[in-house]
C-alpha positions in Angstrom: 1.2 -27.9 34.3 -2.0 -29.3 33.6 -1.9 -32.3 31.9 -5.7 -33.5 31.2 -7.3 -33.8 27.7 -9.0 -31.4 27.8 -6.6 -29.0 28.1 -4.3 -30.7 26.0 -6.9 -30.4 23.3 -7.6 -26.5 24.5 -3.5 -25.8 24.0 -3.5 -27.8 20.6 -6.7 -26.1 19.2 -5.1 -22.7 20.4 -1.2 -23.3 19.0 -2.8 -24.5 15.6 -4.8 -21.7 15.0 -1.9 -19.6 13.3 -1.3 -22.1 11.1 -4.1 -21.6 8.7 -1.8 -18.4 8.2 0.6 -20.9 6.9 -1.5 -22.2 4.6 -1.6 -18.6 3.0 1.7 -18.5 3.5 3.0 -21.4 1.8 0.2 -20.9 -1.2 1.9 -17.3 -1.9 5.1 -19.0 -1.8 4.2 -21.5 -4.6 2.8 -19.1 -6.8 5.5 -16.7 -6.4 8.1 -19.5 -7.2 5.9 -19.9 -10.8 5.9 -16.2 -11.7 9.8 -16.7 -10.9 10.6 -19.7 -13.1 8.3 -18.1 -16.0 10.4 -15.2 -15.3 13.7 -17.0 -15.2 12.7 -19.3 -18.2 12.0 -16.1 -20.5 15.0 -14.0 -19.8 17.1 -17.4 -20.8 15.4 -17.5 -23.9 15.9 -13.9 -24.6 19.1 -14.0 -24.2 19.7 -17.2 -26.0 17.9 -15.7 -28.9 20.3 -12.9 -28.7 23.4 -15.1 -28.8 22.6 -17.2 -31.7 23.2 -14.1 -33.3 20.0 -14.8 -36.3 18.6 -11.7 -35.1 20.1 -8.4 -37.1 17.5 -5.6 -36.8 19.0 -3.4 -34.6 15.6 -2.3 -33.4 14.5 -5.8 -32.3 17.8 -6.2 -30.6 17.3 -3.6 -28.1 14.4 -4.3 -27.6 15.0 -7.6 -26.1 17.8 -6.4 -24.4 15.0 -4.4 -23.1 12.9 -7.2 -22.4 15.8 -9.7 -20.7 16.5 -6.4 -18.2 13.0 -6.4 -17.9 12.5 -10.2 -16.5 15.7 -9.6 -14.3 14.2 -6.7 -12.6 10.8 -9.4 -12.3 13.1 -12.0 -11.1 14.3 -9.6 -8.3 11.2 -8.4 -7.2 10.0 -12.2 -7.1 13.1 -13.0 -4.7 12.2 -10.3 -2.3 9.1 -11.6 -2.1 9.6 -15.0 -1.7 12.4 -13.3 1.6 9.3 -12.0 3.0 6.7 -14.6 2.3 9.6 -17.2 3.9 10.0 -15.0 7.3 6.5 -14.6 7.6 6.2 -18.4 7.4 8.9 -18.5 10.1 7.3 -16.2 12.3 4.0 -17.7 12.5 6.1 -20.7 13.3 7.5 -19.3 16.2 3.8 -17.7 17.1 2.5 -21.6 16.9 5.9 -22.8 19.4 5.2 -19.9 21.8 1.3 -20.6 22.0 1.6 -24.2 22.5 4.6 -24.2 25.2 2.8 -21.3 27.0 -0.3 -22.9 27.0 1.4 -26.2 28.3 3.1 -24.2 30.6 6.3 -25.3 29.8 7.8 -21.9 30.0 6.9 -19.3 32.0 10.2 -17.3 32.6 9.0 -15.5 28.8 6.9 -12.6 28.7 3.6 -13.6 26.7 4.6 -10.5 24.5 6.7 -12.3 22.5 3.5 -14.4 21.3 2.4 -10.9 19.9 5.5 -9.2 18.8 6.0 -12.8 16.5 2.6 -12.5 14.7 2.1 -9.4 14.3 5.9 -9.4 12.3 4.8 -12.6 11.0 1.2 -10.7 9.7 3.6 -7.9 8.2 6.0 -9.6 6.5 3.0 -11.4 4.8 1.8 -8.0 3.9 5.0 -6.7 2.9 5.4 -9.8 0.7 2.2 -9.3 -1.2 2.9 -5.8 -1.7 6.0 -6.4 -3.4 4.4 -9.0 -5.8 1.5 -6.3 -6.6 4.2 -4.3 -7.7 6.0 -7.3 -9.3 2.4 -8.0 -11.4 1.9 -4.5 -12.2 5.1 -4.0 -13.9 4.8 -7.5 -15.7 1.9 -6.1 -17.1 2.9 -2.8 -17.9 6.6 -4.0 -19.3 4.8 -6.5 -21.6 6.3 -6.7 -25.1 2.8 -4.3 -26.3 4.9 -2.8 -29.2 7.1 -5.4 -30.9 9.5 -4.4 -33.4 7.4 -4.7 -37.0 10.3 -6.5 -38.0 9.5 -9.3 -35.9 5.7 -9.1 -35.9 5.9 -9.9 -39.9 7.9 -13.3 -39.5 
């Protein structure tokens, strides 16, 4: 094991490449969380709506029944992103840990394929996550409330 500074600094620079990846990573995982709590917020507010009961046109009522089964199916699509966007995040952990132990040489008994298998499932979970919030965005904007009951439009 060498231990000068210079490669000390060389096995540093190399483990902490991957995590500008979790920068990404945890960026995606705020905003995610937001369009999650917007989407939580709004179905409680539906469905609040819908309790108190002030609401009588049948019309209106179903459609924000429509609306509340709407922001759950958001809300689902939002948590299986967030699943992906969290295992990427622990992949390209484990892709830092392996770099910086292998570059130490503080294990050599592992096969240096586990450095790749680790990002490159840590790269597609990231992509997988993103996918899933495309879709999640798409169908926010095509499930938007675009045709409101008139009898709520003239209130």
């Amino acid at each position: 094991m060498d231990v000068s500074i210079d490669a000390i600094t060389n096995n540093i620079q190399l483990a902490l490449a991957p995590v500008f990846l979790l920068t990404a990573v945890a960026t995606l995982l705020n905003a995610i969380s937001t369009r999650l709590a917007r989407s939580v917020d709004r179905m409680r507010e539906i469905l609040k709506r819908i309790s108190d009961g002030h609401i009588t046109d049948e019309k209106m009522l179903k459609h924000m029944h429509r609306e509340a089964n709407e922001a759950k199916i958001r809300g689902r699509l939002c948590t299986a992103s967030i699943f992906f966007d969290v295992l990427s995040g622990i992949f390209i952990s484990l892709t830092v840990l392996e770099l910086f132990f292998f570059q130490a040489g503080a294990v050599r008994s592992l096969q240096t394929s586990y450095v790749i298998w680790t990002f490159v499932l840590g790269l597609l979970s990231f992509m997988l996550s993103l996918s899933i919030i495309l879709g999640e965005v798409v169908y926010a904007y095509r499930s938007a409330g675009w045709f409101i009951p008139d009898s709520e439009l003239n209130k």
